[in-house]
C-alpha positions as CSV (number, residue, x, y, z in Angstrom):
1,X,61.2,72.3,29.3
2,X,65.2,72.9,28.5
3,X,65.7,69.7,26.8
4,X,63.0,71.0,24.8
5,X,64.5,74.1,24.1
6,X,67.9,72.9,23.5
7,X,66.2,70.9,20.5
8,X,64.6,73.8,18.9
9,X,68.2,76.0,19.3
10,X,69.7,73.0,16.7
11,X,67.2,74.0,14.3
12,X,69.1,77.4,14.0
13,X,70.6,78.3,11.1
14,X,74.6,78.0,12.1
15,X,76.0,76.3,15.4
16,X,74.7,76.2,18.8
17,X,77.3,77.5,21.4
18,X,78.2,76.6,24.9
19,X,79.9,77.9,27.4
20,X,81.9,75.8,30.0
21,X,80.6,76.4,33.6
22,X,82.4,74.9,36.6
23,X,79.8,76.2,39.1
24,X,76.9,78.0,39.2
25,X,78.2,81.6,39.7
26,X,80.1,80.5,36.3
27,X,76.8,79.0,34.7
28,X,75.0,82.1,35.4
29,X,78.1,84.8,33.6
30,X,77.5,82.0,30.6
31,X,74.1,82.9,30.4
32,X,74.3,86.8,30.5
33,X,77.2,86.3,27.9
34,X,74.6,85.2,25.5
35,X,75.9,81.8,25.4
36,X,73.0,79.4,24.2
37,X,73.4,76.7,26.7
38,X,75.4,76.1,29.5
39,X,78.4,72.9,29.2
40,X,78.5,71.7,32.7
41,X,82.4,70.8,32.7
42,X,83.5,67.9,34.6
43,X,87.2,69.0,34.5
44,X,86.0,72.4,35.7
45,X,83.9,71.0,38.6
46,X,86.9,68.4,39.8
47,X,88.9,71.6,39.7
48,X,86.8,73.7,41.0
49,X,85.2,72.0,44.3
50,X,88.2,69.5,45.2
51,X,90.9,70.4,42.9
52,X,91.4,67.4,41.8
53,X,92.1,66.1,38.1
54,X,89.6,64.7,35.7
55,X,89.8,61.5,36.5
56,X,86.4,60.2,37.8
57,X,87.9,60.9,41.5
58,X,84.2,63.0,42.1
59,X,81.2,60.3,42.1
60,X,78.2,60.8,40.1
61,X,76.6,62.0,43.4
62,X,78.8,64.5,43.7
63,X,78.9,66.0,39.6
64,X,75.3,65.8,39.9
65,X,74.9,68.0,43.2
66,X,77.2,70.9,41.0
67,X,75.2,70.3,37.8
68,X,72.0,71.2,39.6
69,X,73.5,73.9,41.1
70,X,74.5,75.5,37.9
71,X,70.6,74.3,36.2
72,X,68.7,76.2,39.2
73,X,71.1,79.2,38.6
74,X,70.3,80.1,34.8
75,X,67.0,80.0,32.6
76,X,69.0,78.6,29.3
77,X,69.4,74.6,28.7
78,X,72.8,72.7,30.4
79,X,74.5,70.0,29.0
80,X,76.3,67.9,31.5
81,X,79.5,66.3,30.7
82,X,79.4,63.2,32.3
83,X,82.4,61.2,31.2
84,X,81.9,57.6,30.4
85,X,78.8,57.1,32.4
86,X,80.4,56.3,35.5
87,X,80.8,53.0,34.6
88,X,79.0,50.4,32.7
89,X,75.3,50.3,31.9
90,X,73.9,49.9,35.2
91,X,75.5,53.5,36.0
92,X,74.4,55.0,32.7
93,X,70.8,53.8,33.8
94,X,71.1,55.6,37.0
95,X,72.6,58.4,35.6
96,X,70.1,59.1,33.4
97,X,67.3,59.0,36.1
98,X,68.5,61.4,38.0
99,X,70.1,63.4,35.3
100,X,66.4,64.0,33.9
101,X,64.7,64.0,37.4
102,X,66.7,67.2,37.7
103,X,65.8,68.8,35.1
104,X,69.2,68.8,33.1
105,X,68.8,69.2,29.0
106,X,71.1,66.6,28.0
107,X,74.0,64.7,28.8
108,X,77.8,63.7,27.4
109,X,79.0,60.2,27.6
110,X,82.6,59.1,25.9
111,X,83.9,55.6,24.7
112,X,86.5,55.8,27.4
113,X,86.9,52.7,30.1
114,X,86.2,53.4,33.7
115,X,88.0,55.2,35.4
116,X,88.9,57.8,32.7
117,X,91.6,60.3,32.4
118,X,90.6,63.8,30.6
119,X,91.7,63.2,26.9
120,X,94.1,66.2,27.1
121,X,96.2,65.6,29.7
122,X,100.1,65.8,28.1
123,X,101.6,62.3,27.5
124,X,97.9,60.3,27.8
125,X,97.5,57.3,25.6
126,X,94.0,56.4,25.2
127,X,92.4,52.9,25.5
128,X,89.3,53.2,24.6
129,X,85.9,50.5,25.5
130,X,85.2,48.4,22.8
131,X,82.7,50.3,20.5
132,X,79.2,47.8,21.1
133,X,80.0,48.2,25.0
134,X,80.3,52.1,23.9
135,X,76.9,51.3,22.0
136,X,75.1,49.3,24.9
137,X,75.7,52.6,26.7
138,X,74.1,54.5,24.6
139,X,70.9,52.1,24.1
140,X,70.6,51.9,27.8
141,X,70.5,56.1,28.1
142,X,68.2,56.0,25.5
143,X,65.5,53.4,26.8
144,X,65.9,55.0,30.2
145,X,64.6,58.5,29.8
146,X,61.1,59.5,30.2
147,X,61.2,62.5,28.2
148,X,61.8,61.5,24.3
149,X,63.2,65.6,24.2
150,X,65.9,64.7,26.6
151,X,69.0,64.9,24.8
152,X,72.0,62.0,24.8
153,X,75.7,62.9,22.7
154,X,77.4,60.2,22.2
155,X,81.5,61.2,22.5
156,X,84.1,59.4,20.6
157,X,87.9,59.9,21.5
158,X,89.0,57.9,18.2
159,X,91.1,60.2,17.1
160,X,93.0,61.4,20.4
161,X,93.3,57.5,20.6
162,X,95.3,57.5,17.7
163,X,92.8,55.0,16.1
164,X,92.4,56.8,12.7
165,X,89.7,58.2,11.1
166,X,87.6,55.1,10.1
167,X,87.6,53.8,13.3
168,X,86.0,57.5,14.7
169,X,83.6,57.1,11.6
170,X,82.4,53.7,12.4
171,X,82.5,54.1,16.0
172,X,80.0,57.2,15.4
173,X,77.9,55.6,12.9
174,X,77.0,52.7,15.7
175,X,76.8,55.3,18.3
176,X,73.9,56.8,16.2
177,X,72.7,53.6,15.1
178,X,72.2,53.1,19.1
179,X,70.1,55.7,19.5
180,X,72.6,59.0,19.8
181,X,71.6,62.3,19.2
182,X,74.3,64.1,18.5
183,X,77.8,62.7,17.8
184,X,80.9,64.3,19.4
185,X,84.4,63.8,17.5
186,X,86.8,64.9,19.6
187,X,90.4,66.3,18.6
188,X,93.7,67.5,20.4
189,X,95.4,68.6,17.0
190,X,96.2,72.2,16.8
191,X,94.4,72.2,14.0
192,X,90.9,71.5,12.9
193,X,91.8,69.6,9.9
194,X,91.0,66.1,11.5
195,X,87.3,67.9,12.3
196,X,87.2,68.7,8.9
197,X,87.9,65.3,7.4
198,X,85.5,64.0,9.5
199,X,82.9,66.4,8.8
200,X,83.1,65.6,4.9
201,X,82.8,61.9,5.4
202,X,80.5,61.7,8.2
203,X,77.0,60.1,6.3
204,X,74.9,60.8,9.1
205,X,72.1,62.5,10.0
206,X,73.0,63.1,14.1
207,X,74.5,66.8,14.5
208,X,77.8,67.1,15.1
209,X,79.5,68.6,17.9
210,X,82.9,69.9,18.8
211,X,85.4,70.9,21.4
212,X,88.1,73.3,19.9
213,X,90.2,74.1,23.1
214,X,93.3,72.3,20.7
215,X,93.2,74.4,17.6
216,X,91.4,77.9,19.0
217,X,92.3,79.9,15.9
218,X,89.2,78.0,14.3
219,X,86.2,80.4,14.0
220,X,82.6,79.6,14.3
221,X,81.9,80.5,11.1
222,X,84.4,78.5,9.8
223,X,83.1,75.2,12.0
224,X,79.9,75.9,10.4
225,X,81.1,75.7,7.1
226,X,82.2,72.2,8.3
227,X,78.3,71.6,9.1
228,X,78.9,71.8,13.1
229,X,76.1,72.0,15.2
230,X,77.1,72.7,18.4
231,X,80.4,74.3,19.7
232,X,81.5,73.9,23.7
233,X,84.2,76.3,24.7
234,X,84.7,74.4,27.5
235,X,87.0,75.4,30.0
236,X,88.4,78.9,29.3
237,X,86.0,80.5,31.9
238,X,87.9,78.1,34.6
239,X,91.0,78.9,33.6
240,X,90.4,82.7,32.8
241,X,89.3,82.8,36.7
242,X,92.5,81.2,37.8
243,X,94.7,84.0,36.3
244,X,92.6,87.3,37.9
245,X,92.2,85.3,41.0
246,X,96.2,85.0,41.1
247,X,96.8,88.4,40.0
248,X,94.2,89.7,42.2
249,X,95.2,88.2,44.9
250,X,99.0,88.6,44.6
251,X,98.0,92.9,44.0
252,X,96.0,92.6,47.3
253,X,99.0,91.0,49.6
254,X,101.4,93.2,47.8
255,X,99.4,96.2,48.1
256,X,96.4,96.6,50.1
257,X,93.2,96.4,49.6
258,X,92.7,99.7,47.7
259,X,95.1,98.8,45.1
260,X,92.7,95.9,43.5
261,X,89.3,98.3,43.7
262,X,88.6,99.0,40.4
263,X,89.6,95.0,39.3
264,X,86.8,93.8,41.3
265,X,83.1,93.3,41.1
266,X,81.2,96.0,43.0
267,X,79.0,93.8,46.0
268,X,75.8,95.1,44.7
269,X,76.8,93.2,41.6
270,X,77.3,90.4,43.4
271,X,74.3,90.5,45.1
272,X,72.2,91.0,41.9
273,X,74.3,87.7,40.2
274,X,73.3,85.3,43.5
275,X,69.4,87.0,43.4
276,X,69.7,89.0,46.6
277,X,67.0,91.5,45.4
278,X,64.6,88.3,44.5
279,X,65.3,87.3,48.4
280,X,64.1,91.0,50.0
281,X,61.1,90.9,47.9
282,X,60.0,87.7,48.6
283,X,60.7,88.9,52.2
284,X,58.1,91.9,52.0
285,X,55.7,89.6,49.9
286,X,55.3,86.8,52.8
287,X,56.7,88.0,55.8
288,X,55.4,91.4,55.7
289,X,52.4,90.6,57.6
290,X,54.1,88.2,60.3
291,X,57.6,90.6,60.5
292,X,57.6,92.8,64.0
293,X,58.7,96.1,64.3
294,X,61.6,98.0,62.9
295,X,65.2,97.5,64.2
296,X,67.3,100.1,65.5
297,X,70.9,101.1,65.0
298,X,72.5,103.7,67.7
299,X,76.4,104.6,67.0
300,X,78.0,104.9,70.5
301,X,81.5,104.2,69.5
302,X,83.5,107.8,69.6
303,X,85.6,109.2,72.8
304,X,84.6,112.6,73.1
305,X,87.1,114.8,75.1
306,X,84.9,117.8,75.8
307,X,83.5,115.4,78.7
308,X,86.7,114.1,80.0
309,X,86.6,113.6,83.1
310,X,82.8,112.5,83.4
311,X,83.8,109.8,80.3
312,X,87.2,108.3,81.7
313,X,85.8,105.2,82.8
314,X,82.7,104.9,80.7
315,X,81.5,106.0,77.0
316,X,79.1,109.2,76.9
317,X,76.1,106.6,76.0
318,X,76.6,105.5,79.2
319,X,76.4,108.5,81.6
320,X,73.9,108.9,84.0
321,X,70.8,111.1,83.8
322,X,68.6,110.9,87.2
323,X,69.2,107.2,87.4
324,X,69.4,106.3,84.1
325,X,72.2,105.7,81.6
326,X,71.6,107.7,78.0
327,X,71.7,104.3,76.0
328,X,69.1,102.6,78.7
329,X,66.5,105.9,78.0
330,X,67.1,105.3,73.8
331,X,66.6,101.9,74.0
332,X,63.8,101.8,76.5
333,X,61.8,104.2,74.4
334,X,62.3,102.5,71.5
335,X,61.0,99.3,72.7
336,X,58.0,101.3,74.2
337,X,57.3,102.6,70.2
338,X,57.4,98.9,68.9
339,X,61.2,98.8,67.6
340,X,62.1,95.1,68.3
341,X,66.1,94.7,67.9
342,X,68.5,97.1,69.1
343,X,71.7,97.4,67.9
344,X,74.2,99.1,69.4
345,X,77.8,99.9,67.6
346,X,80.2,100.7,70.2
347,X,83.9,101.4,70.7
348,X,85.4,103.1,73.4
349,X,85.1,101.2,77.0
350,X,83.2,99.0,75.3
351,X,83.5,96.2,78.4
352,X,81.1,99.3,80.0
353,X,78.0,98.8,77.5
354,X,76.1,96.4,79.5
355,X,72.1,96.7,78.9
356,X,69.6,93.5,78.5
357,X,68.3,93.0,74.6
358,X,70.6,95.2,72.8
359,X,72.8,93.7,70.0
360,X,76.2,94.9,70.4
361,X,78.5,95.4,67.5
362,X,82.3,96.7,68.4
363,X,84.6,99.1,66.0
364,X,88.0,98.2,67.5
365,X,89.1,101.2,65.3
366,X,86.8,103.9,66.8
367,X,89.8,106.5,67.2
368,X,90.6,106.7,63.6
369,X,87.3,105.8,61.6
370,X,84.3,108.1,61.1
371,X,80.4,107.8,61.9
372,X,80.3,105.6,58.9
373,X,82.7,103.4,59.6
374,X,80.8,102.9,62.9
375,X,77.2,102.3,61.6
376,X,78.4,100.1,59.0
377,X,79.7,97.5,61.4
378,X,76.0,96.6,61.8
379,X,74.9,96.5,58.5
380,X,73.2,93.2,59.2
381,X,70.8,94.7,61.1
382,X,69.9,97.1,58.1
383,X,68.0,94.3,55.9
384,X,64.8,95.6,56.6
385,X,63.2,98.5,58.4
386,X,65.4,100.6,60.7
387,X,65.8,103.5,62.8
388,X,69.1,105.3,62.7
389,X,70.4,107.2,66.3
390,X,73.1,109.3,67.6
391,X,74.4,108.0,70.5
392,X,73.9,111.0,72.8
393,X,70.1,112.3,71.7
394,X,67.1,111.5,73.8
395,X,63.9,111.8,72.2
396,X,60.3,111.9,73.4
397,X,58.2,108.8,72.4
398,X,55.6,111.1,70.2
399,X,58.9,112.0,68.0
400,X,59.7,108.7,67.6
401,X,55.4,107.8,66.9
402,X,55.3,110.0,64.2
403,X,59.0,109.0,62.3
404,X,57.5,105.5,62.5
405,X,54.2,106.4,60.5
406,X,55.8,107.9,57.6
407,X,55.2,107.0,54.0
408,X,58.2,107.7,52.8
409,X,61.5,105.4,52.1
410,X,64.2,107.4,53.8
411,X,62.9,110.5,56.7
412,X,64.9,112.8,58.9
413,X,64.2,114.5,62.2
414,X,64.5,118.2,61.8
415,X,64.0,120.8,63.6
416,X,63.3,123.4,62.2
417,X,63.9,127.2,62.3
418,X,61.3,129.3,63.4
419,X,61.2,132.5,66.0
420,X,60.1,131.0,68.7
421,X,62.6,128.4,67.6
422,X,65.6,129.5,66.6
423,X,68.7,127.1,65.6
424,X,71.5,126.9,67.6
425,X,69.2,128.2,70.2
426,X,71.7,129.3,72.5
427,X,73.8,126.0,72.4
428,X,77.9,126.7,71.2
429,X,78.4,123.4,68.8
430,X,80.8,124.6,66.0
431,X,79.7,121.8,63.4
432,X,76.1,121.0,63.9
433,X,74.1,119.4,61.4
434,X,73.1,122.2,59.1
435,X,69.9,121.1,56.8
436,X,68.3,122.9,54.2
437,X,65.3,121.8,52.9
438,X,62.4,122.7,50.4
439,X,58.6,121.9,50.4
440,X,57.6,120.2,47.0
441,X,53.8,118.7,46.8
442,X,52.4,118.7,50.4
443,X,56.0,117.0,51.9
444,X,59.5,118.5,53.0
445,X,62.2,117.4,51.2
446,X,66.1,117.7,52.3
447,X,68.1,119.2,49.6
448,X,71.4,119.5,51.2
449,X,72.8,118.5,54.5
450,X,76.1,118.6,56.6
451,X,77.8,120.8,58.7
452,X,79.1,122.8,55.7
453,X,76.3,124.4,54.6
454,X,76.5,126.9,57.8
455,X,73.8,128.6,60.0
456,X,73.4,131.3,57.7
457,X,72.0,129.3,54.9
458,X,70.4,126.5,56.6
459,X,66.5,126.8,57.7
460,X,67.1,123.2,60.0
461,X,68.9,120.6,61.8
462,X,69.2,117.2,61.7
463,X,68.0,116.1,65.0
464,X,70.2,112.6,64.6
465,X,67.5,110.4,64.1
466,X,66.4,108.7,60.8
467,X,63.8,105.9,59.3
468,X,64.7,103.9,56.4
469,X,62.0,101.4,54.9
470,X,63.1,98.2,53.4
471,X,63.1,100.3,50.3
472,X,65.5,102.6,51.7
473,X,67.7,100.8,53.6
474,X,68.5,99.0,50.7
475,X,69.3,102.1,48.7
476,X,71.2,103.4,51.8
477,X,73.7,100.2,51.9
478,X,74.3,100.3,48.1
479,X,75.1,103.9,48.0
480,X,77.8,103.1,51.0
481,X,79.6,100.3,48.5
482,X,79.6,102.6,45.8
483,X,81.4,105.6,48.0
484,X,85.4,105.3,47.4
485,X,87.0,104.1,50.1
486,X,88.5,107.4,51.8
487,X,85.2,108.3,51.7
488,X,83.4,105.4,53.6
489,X,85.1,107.2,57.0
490,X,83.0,110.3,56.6
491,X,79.7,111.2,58.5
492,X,76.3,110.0,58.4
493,X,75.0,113.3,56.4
494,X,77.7,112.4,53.7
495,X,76.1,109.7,52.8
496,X,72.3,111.0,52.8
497,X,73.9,113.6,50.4
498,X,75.2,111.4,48.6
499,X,71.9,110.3,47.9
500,X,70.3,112.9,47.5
501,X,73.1,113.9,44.9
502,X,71.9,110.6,43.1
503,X,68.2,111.8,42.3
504,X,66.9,110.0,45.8
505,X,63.9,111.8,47.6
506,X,65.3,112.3,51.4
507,X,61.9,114.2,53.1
508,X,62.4,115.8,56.4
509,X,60.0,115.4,59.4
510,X,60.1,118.5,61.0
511,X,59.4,119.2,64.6
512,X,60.5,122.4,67.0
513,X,60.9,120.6,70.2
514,X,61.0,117.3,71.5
515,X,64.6,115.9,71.6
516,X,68.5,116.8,73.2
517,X,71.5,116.5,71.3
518,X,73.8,116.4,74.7
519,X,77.1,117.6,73.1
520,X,78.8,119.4,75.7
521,X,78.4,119.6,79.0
522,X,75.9,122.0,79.2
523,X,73.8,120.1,77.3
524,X,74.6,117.4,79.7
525,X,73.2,119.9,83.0
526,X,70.0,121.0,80.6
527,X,69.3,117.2,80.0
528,X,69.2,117.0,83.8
529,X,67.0,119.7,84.5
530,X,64.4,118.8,81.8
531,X,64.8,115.1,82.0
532,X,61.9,113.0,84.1
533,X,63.3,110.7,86.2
């Protein structure tokens, strides 16, 4: 239990500290820190989800939907500031009910009257509630909660009032006599002297608990000198979010995208922040056995001159072979081998790619962008298990059979080199997709790929066809976020090096027939002669 835990942190030796969250993403950056708790800022979360001041504008419906937010984000206690209760001691009742019902540590209510104005707002004269209404408060938190760990401070703004220090003392003492566990003397000085006075004569035996956005300079050793127990730095992560977010944003209109790269979080680290890898293994843990077949992603987006005119008014995917259009064969067979989505990126004449259950996905920049440009405009279909295409191979099914069976997390059609089986084969492609690969225990690995490895060195060819598991679609994606930008344009075998560059096993599934890469126009007549109707 956190209130629990935030009770055995105070028997530390030296203070507790919190960091100031304004929402979860916030809460859970506090908790990698090494913060010890999490201080769930009110001023942060007015800021933050309505910009609005600190001035009980958000209802305690509202706070408490943030609050939970940041609690289900992060493992460590939280602390919610929650003003002056909302009101009198009805609201405190209520707050504390569902305050504890959620699983919060501990909550923060001050001596100010509803509504309140934050206590550091320039120009702010504070009238404060009458200290036994202040106390009544307390008592009612106190008798409320169910757990006797959950934790209640009791905030005294005394000294911001300008009320002097006997009048924080004795407000403090009957905040404790009321049941308080920790007492909170607040201060906007620019020093800590005031927290120091009020250290030495505080008789006691609640923790104390400051706030030193005021007087910074203070260290915590120094605060725990003074016998502080806790210490909230509360809103410098807000703050310290509003000045890259400006800059970042200010770089980026400026500049361009590329200019703010390296000033940014990487998505992947995004992703591990918000839990995505939790998400795909829950996935595979209960939906493996209900999920359907794998999806599959052909890229049909490029205008090919070589088959100008036969391409003027359609893309190559869509040419006709004996009846059939080259995308309606892929994606026929596929759905004949269990694939059960198709995706389809496409580009040029794209009004012309017009087939029943195919997901299309457009590159409106097909002219200037590279293979990878085009696959990654349906990434969304690369969450789980997927098949990766050319747009202009056809396959037989038995090819596409034995992909689909393989063990491994990321698998290549290859054909390979043989004398019956030569590469190139007679065909006149100037970059093909050279492969060299490497048998290591019982499977073929790929060990480099691309069209500059050459015909002399290579003993394969990628056949334009791939598998990725869930596994390895996942690695896949986060190697394309970690490529520089330039490079995201390249081909698809840039990125599989890339991979394989990494330490990543790629394994080849080699076959010496079975498939036509229809690159020119006599590939185009051969597919004719050999394809069945």
């Amino acid at each position: 239990m956190k209130a629990a835990r935030l009770r055995r942190l105070l028997r530390k030796k030296g203070p507790i500290l919190l960091g100031g969250a304004h929402d979860a993403l916030s809460a859970k950056l506090i908790e990698e820190a090494g913060y010890d708790a999490v201080w769930a800022s009110s001023f942060g979360i007015s800021a933050s989800t309505r910009c609005l001041p600190d001035a009980n504008v958000l209802t305690m419906t509202e706070a408490l939907e943030a609050v939970k937010g940041m609690n289900e984000a992060v493992r460590i206690p939280v602390v919610a500031d929650c003003d002056n209760g909302y009101g009198n001691v009805h609201n405190v009742i209520r707050l504390v009910k569902e305050y504890e019902r959620a699983g919060i540590a501990g909550i923060s209510i001050e001596d100010n009257p509803f509504p309140k104005k934050c206590s550091l707002y320039p120009g702010e004269r504070q009238e404060l509630v009458d200290k036994d209404e202040m106390a009544g408060r307390i008592a009612a938190a106190k008798s409320t909660q169910v757990s006797p760990a959950f934790f209640v401070i009791a905030r005294t703004e005394a000294l911001i009032a300008g009320l002097g220090m006997e009048e924080a003392l004795g407000r403090a003492a009957a905040y404790e006599a009321a049941g308080a566990d920790a007492i909170l003397i607040h201060s906007r000085q620019a020093t800590p002297d005031e927290i120091r006075v009020f250290a030495e004569r505080w008789k006691g035996t609640a923790p104390l608990v400051v706030v030193p956005t005021k007087y910074p300079d203070v260290t915590l050793k120094e605060l725990g000198a003074m016998g502080i127990r806790m210490v909230i730095f509360a809103n410098q992560a807000l703050r310290a979010s509003i000045v890259a977010m400006r800059a970042t944003l200010a770089k980026m209109r400026r500049s361009g995208l590329r200019s703010v790269q390296a000033d940014i979080a990487p998505l992947d680290e995004v992703f591990r922040l918000v839990g995505q890898p939790g998400l795909e293994a829950d996935d595979e843990r209960f939906l493996k056995k209900f999920k359907k077949g794998p999806s599959a992603v052909i890229v049909a987006a490029g205008f090919e001159k070589n088959f100008w005119p036969l391409n003027s008014d359609r893309p190559k995917a869509m040419l006709e072979i004996r009846g059939k259009s080259i995308l309606e064969r892929q994606t026929e067979l596929l759905k004949r081998c269990g694939v059960d989505r198709v995706a389809v990126v496409t580009g040029y004449k794209d009004d012309r790619v017009r087939l029943p259950g195919i997901v299309k996905f457009r590159n409106p920049r097909y002219r200037d962008t590279g293979m990878l440009y085009s696959l990654f405009r349906a990434e969304s279909q690369m969450a789980g298990k997927f098949i990766f295409l050319y747009g202009d191979v056809l396959f037989d099914a038995l090819v596409v059979e034995k992909l689909l069976k393989t063990r491994h997390d990321i698998t290549l059609i290859v054909q390979r080199s043989t004398p019956k089986h030569p590469l190139l084969n007679g065909r006149k492609k100037a970059e093909r997709d050279w492969v060299v690969t490497r048998e290591e225990g019982g499977a073929v690995q790929i060990s480099q790929i691309g069209h500059r490895i050459g015909a002399e060195r290579a003993n394969g060819e990628f056949a334009g066809i791939a598998y990725f598991s869930q596994a390895g679609a996942q690695k896949f994606r986060g190697a394309y976020r970690r490529m520089p930008p330039a490079a995201r344009d390249g081909q698809f075998t840039d990125l599989i090096q890339a991979l394989i560059d990494r330490g990543q096993k790629v394994h080849a599934l080699a076959i010496t027939g079975g498939w036509i890469d229809i690159d020119s126009f006599e590939d185009y007549q051969k597919a004719w002669e050999t394809v069945r109707p």
